[in-house]
PDB file of the backbone (N, CA, C, O) and the ligand in Angstrom, with CONECT records:
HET     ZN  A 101       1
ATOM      1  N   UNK A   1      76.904  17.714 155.268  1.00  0.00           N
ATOM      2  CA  UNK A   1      77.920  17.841 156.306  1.00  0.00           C
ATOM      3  C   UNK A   1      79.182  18.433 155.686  1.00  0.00           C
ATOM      4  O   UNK A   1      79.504  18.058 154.558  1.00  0.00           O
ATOM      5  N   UNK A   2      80.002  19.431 156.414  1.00  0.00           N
ATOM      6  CA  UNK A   2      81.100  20.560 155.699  1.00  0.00           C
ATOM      7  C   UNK A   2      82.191  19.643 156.168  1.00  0.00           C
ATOM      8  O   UNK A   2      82.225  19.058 157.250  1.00  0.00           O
ATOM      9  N   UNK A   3      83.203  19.592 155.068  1.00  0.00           N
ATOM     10  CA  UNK A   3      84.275  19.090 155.919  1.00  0.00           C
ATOM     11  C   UNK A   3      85.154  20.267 155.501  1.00  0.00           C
ATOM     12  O   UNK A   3      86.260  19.982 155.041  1.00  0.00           O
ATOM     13  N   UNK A   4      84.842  21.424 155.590  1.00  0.00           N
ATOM     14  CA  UNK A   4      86.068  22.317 155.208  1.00  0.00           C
ATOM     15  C   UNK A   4      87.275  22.371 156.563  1.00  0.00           C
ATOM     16  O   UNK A   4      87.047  21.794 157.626  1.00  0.00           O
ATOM     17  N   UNK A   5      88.578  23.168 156.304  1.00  0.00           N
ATOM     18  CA  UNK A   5      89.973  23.277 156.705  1.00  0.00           C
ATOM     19  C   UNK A   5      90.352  22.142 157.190  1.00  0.00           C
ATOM     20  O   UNK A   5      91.296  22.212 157.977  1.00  0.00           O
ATOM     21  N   UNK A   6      89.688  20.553 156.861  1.00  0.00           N
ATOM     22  CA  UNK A   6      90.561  19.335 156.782  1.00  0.00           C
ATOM     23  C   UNK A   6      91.601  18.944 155.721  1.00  0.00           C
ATOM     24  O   UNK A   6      91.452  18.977 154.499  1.00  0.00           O
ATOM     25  N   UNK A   7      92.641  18.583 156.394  1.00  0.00           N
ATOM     26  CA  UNK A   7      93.633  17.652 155.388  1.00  0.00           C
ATOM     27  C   UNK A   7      93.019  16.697 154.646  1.00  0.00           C
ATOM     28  O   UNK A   7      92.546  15.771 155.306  1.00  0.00           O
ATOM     29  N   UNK A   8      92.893  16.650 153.536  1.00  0.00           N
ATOM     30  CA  UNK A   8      91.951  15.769 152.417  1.00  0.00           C
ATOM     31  C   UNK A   8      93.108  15.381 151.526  1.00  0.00           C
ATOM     32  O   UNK A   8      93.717  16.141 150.774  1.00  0.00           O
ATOM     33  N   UNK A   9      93.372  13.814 151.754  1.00  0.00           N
ATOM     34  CA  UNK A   9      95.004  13.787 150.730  1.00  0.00           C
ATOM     35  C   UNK A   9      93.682  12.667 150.399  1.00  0.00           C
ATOM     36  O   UNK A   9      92.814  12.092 151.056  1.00  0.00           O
ATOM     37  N   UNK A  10      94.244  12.779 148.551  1.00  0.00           N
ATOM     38  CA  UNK A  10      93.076  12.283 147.244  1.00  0.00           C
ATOM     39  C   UNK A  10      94.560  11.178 146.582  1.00  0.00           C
ATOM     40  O   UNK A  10      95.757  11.407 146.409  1.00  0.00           O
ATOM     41  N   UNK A  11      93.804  10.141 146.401  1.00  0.00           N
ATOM     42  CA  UNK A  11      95.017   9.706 144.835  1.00  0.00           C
ATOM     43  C   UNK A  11      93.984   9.398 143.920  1.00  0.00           C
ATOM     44  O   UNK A  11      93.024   8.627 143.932  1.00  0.00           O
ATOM     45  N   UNK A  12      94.596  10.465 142.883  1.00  0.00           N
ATOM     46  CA  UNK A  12      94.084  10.498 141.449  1.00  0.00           C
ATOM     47  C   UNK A  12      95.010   9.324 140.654  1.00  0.00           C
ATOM     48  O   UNK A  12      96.232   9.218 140.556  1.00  0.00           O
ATOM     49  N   UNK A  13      93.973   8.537 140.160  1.00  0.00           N
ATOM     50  CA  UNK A  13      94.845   7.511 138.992  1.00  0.00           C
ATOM     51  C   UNK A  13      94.205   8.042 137.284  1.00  0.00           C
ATOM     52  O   UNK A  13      93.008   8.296 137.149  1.00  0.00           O
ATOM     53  N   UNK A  14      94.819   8.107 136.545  1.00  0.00           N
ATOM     54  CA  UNK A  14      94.238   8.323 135.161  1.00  0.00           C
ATOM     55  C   UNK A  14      94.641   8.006 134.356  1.00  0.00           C
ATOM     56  O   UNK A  14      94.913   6.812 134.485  1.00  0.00           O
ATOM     57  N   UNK A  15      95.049   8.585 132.927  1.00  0.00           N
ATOM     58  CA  UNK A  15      95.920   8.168 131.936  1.00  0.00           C
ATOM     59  C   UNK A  15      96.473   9.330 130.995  1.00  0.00           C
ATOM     60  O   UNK A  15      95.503   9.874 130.467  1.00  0.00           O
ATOM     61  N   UNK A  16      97.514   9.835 130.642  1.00  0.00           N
ATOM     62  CA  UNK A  16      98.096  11.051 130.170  1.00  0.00           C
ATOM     63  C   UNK A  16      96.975  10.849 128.824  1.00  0.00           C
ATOM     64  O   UNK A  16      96.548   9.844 128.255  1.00  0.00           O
ATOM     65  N   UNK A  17      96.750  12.257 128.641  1.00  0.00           N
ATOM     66  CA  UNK A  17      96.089  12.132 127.906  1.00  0.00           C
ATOM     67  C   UNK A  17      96.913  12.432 126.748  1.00  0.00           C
ATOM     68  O   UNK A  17      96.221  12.415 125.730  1.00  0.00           O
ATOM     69  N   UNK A  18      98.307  12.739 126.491  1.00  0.00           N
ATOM     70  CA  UNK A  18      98.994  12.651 124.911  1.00  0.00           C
ATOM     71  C   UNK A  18      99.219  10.959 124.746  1.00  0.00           C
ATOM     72  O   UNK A  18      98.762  10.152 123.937  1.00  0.00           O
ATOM     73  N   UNK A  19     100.215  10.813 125.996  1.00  0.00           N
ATOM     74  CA  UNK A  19     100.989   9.502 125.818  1.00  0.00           C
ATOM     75  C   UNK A  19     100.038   8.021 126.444  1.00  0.00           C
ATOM     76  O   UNK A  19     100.437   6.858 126.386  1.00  0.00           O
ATOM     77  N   UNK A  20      98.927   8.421 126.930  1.00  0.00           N
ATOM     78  CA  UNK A  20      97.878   7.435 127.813  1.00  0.00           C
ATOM     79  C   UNK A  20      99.083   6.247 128.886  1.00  0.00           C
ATOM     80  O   UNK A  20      98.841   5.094 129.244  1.00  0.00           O
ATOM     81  N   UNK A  21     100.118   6.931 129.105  1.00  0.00           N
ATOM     82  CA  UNK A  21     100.659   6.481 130.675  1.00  0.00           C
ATOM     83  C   UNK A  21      99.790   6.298 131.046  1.00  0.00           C
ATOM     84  O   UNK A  21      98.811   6.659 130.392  1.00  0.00           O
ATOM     85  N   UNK A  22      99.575   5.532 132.500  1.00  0.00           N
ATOM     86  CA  UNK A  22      99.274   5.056 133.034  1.00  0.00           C
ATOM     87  C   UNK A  22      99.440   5.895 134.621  1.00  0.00           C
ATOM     88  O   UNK A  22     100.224   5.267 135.334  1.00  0.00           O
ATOM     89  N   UNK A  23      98.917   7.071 135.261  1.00  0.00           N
ATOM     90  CA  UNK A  23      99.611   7.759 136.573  1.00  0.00           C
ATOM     91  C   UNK A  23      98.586   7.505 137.664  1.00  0.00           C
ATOM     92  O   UNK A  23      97.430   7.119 137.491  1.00  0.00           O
ATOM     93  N   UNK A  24      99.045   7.715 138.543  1.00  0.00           N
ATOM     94  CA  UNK A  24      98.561   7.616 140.235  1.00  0.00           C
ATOM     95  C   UNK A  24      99.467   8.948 140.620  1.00  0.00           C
ATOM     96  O   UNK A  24     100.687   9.076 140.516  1.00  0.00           O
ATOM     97  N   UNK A  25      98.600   9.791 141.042  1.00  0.00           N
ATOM     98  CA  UNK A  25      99.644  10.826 142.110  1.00  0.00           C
ATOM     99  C   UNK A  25      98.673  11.093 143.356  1.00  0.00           C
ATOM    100  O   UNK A  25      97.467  11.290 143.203  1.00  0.00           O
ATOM    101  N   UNK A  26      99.317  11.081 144.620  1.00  0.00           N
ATOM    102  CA  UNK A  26      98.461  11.561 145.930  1.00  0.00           C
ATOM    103  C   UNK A  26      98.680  13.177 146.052  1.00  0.00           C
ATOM    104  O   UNK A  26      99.806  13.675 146.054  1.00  0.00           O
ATOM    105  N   UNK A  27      97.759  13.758 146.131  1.00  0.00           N
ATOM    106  CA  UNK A  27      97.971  15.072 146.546  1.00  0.00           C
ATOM    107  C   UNK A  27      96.833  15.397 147.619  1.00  0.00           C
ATOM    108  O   UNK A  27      95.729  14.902 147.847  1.00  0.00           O
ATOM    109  N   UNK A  28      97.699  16.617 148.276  1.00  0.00           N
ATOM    110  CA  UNK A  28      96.517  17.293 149.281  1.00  0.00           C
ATOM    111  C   UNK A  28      95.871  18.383 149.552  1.00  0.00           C
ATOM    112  O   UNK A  28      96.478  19.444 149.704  1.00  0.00           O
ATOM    113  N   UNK A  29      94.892  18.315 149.627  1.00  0.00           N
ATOM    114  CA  UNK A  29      94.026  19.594 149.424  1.00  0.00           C
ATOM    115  C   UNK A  29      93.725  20.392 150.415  1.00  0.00           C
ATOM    116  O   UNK A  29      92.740  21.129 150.379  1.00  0.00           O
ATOM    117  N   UNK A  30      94.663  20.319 151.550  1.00  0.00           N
ATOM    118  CA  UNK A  30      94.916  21.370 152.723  1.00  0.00           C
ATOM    119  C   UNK A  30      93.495  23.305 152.715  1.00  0.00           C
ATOM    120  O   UNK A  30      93.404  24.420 152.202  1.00  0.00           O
ATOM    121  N   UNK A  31      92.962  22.598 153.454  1.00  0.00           N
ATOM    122  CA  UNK A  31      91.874  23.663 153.355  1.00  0.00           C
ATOM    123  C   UNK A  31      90.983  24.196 152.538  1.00  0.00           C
ATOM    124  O   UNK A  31      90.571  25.356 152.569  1.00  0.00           O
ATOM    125  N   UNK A  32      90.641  23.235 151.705  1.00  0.00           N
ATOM    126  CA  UNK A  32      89.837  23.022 150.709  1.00  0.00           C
ATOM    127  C   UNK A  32      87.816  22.689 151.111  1.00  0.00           C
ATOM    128  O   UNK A  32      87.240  21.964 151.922  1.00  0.00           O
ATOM    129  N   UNK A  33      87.593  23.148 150.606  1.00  0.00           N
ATOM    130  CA  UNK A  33      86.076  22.806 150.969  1.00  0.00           C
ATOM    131  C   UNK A  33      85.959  21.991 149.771  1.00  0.00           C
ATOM    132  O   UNK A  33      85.993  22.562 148.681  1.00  0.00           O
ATOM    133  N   UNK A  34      85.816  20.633 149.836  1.00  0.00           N
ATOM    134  CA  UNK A  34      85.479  19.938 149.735  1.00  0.00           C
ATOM    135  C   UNK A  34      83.672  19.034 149.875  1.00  0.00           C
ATOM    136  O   UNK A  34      83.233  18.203 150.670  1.00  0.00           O
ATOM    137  N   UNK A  35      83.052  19.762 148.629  1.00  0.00           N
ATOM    138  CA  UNK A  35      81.818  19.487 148.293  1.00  0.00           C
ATOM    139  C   UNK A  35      81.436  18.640 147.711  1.00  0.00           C
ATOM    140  O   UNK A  35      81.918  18.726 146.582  1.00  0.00           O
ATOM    141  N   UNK A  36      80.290  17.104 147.872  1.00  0.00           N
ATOM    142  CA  UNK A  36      80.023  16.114 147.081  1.00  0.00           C
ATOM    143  C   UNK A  36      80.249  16.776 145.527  1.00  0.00           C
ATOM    144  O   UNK A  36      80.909  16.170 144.683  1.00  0.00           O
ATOM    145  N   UNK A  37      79.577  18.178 145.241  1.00  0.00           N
ATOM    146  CA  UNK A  37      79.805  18.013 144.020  1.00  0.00           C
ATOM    147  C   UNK A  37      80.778  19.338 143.270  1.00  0.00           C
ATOM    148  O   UNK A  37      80.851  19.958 142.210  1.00  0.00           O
ATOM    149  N   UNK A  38      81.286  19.281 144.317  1.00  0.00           N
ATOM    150  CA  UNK A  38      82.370  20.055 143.905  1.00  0.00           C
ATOM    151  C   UNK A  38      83.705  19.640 143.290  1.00  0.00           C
ATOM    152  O   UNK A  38      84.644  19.003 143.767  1.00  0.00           O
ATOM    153  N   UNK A  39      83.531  20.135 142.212  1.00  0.00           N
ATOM    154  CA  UNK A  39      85.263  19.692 141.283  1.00  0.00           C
ATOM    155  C   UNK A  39      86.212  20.152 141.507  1.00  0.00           C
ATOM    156  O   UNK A  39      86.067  21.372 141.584  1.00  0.00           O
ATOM    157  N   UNK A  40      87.564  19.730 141.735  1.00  0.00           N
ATOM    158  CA  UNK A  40      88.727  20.459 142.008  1.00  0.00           C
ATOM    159  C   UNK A  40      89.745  20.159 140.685  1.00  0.00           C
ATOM    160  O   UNK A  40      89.838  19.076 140.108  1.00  0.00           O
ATOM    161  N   UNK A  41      90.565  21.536 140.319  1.00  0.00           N
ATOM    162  CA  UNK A  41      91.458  20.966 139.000  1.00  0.00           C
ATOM    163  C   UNK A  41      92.969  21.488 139.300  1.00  0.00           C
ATOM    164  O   UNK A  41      93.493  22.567 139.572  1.00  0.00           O
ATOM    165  N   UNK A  42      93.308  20.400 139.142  1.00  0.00           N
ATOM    166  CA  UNK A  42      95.141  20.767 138.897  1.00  0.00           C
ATOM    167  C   UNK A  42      95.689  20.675 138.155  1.00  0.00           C
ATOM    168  O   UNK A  42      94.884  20.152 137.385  1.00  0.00           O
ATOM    169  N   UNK A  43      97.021  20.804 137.350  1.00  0.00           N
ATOM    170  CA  UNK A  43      97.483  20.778 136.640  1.00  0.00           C
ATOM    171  C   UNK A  43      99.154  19.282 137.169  1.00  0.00           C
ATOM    172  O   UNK A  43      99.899  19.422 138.140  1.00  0.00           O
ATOM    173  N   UNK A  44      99.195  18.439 136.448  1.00  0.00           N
ATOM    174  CA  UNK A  44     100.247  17.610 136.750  1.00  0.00           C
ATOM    175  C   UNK A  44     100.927  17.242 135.259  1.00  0.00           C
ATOM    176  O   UNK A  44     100.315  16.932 134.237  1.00  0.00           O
ATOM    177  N   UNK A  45     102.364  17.369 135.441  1.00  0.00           N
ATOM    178  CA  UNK A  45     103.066  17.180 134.548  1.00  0.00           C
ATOM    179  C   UNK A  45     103.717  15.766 134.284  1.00  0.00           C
ATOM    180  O   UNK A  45     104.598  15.335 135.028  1.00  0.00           O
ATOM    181  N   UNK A  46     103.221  15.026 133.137  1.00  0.00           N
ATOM    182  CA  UNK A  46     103.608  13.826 132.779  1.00  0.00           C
ATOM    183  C   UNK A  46     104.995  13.269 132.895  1.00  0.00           C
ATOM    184  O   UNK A  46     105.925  13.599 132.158  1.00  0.00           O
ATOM    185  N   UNK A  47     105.064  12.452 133.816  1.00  0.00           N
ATOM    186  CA  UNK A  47     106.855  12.362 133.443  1.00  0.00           C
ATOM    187  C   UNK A  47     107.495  11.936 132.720  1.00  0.00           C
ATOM    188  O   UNK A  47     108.715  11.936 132.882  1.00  0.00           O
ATOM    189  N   UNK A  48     106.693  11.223 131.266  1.00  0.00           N
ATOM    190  CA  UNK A  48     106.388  10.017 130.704  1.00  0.00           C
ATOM    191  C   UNK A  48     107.024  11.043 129.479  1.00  0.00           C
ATOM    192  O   UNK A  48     108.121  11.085 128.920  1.00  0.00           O
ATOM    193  N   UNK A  49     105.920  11.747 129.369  1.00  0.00           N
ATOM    194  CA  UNK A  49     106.372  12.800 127.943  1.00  0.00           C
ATOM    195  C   UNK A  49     106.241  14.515 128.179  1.00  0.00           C
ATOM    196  O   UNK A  49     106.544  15.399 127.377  1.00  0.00           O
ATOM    197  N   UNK A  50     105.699  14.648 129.524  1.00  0.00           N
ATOM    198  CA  UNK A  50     106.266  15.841 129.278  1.00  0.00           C
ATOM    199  C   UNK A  50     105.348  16.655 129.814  1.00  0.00           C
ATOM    200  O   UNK A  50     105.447  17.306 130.855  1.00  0.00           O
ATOM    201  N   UNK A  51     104.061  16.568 128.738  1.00  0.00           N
ATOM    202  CA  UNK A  51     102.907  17.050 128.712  1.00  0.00           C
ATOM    203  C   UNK A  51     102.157  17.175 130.231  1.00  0.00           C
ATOM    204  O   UNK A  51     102.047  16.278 131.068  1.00  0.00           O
ATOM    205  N   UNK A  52     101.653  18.646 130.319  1.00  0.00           N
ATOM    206  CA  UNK A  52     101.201  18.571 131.480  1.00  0.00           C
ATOM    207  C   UNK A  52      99.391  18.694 131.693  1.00  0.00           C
ATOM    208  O   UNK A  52      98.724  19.699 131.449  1.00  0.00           O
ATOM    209  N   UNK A  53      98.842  17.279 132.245  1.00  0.00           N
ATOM    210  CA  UNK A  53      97.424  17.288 132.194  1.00  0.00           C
ATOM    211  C   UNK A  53      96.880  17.984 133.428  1.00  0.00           C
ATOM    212  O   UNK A  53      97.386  18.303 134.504  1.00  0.00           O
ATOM    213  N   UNK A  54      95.847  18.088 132.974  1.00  0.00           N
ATOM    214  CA  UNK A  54      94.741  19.275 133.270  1.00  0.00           C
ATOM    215  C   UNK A  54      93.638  18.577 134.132  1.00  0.00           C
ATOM    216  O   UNK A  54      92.474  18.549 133.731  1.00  0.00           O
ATOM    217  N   UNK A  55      93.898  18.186 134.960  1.00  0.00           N
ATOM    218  CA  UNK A  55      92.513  17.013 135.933  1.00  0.00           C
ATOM    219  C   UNK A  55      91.573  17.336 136.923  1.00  0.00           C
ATOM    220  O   UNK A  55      91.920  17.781 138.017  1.00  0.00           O
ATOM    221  N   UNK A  56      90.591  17.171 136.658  1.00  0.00           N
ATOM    222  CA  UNK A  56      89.617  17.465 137.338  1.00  0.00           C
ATOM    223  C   UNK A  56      88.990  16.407 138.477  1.00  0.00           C
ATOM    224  O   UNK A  56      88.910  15.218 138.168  1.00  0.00           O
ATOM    225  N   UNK A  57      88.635  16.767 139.532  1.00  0.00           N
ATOM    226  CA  UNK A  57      88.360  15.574 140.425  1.00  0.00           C
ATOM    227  C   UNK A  57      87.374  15.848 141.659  1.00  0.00           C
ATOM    228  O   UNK A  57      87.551  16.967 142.143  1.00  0.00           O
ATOM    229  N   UNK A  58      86.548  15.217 142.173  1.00  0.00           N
ATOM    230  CA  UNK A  58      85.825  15.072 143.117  1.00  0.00           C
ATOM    231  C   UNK A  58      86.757  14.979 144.551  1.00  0.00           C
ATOM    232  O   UNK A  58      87.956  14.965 144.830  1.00  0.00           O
ATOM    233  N   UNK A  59      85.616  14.933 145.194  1.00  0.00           N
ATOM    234  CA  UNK A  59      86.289  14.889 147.124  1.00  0.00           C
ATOM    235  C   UNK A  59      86.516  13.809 146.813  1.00  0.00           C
ATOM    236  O   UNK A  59      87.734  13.634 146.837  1.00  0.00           O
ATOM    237  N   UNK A  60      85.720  12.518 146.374  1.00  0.00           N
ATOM    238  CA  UNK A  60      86.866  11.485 146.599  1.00  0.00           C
ATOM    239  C   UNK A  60      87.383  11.107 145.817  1.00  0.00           C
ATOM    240  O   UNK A  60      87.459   9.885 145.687  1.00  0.00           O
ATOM    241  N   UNK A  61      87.838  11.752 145.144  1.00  0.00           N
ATOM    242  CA  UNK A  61      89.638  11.904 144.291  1.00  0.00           C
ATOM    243  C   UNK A  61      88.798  10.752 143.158  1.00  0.00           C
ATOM    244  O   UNK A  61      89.242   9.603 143.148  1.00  0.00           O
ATOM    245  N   UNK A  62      87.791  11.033 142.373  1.00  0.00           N
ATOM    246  CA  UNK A  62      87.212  10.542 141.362  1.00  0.00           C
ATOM    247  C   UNK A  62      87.486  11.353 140.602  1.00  0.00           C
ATOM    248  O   UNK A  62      87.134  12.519 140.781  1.00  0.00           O
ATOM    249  N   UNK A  63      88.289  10.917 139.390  1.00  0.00           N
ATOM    250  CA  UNK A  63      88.582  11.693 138.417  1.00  0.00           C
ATOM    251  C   UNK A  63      87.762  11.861 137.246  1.00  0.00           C
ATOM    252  O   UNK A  63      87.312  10.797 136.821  1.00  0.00           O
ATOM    253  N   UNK A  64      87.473  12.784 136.673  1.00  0.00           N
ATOM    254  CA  UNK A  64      86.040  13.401 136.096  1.00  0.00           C
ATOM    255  C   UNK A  64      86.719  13.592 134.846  1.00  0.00           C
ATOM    256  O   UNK A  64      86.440  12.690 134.057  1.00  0.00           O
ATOM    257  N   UNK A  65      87.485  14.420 134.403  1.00  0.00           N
ATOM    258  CA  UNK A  65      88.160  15.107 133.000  1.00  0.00           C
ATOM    259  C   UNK A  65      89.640  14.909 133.179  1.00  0.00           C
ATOM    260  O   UNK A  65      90.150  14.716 134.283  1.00  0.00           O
ATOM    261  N   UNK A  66      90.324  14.965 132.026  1.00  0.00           N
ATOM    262  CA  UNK A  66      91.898  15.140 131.852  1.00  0.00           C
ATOM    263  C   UNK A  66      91.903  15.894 130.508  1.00  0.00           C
ATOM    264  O   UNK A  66      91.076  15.507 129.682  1.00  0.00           O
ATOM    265  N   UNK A  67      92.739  16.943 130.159  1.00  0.00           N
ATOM    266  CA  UNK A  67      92.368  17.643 129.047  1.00  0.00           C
ATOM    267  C   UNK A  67      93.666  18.429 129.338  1.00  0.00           C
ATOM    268  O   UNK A  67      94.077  18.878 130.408  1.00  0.00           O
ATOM    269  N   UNK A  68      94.229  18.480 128.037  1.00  0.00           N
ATOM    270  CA  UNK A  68      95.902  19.356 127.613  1.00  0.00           C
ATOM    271  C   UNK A  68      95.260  20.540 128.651  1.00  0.00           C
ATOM    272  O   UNK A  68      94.118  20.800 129.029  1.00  0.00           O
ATOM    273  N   UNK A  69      96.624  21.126 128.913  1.00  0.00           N
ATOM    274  CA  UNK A  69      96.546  22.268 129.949  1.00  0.00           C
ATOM    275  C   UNK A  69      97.739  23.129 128.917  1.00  0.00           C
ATOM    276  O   UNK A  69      98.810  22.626 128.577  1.00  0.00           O
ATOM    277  N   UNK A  70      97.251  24.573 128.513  1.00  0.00           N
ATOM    278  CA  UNK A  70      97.901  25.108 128.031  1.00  0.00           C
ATOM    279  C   UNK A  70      99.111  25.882 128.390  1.00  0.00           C
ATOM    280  O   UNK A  70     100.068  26.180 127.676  1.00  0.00           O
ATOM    281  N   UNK A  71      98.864  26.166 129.724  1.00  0.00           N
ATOM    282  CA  UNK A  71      99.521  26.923 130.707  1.00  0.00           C
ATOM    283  C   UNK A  71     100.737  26.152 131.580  1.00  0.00           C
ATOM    284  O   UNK A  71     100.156  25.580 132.502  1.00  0.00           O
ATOM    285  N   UNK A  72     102.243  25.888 131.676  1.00  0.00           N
ATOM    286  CA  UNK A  72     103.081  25.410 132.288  1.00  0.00           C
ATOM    287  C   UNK A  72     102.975  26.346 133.832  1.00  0.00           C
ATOM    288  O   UNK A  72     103.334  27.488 134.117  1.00  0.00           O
ATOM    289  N   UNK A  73     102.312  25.261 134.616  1.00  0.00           N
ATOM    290  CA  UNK A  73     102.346  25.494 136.009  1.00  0.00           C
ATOM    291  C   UNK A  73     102.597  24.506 136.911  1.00  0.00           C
ATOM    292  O   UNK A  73     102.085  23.388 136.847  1.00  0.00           O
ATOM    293  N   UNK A  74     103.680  25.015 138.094  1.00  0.00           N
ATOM    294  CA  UNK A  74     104.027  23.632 138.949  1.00  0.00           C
ATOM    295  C   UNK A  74     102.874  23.177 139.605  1.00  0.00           C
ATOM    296  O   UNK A  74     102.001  23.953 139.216  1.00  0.00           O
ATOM    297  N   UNK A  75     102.393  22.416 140.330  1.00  0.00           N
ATOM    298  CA  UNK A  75     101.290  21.858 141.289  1.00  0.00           C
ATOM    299  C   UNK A  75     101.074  23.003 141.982  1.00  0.00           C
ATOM    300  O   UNK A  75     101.973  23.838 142.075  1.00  0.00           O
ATOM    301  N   UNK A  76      99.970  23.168 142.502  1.00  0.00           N
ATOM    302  CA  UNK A  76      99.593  24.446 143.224  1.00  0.00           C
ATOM    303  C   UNK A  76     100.078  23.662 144.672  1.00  0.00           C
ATOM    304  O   UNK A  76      99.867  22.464 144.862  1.00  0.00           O
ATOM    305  N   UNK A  77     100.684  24.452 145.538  1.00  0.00           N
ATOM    306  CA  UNK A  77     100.941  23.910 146.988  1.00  0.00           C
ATOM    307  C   UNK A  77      99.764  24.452 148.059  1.00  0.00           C
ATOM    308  O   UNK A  77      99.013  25.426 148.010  1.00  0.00           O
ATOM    309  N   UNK A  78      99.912  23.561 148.883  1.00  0.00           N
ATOM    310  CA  UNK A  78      98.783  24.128 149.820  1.00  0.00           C
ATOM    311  C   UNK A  78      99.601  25.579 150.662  1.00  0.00           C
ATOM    312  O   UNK A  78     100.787  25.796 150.912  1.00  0.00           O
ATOM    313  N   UNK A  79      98.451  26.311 150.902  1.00  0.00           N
ATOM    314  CA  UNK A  79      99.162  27.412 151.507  1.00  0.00           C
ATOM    315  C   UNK A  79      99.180  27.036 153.420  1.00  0.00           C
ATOM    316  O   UNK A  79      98.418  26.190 153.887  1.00  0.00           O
ATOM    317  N   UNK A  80     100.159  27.820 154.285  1.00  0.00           N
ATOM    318  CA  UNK A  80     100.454  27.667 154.437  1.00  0.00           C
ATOM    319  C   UNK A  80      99.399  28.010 156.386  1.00  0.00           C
ATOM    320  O   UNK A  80      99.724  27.708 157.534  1.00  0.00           O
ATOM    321  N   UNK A  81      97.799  28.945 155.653  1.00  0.00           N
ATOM    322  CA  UNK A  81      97.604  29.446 156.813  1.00  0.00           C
ATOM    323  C   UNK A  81      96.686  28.459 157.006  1.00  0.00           C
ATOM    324  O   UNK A  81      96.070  28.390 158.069  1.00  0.00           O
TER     325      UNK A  81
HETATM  326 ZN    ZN A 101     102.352  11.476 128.921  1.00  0.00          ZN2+
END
């Protein structure tokens, strides 16, 4: 069953992977196809130390990987169509 161009808001909990904080962030995946086994990755910046992790996650916001992200990028926003 497709649940694509639904609002899909996920909270990812994990742990920084320099400083192992402790984070929860909700984000939303505004038109996203959203597949049992489809991975989605963002980039979120630690507020803790800095470092911005690299997370990978399922439709239901099961977090799979966290891994240094080399690249300084803000959160991708959902677009807008
Ligand atoms: Zn950290």
């Amino acid at each position: 069953m497709r649940r694509d161009t639904m609002d899909v808001n996920v909270i990812l909990a994990f742990a920084c992977y320099r400083c192992e904080e402790p984070l929860s962030i909700t984000t939303q995946c505004r038109g996203l196809v959203l597949d049992e086994e489809q991975l989605v990755s963002i980039a979120v910046a630690c507020p803790q130390c800095g470092q911005v992790n690299y997370l990978s996650f399922d439709a239901s916001g099961q977090v799979r990987s966290v891994r240094p992200y080399t690249c300084i990028r803000v959160l991708p926003t959902p677009s807008a169509n």
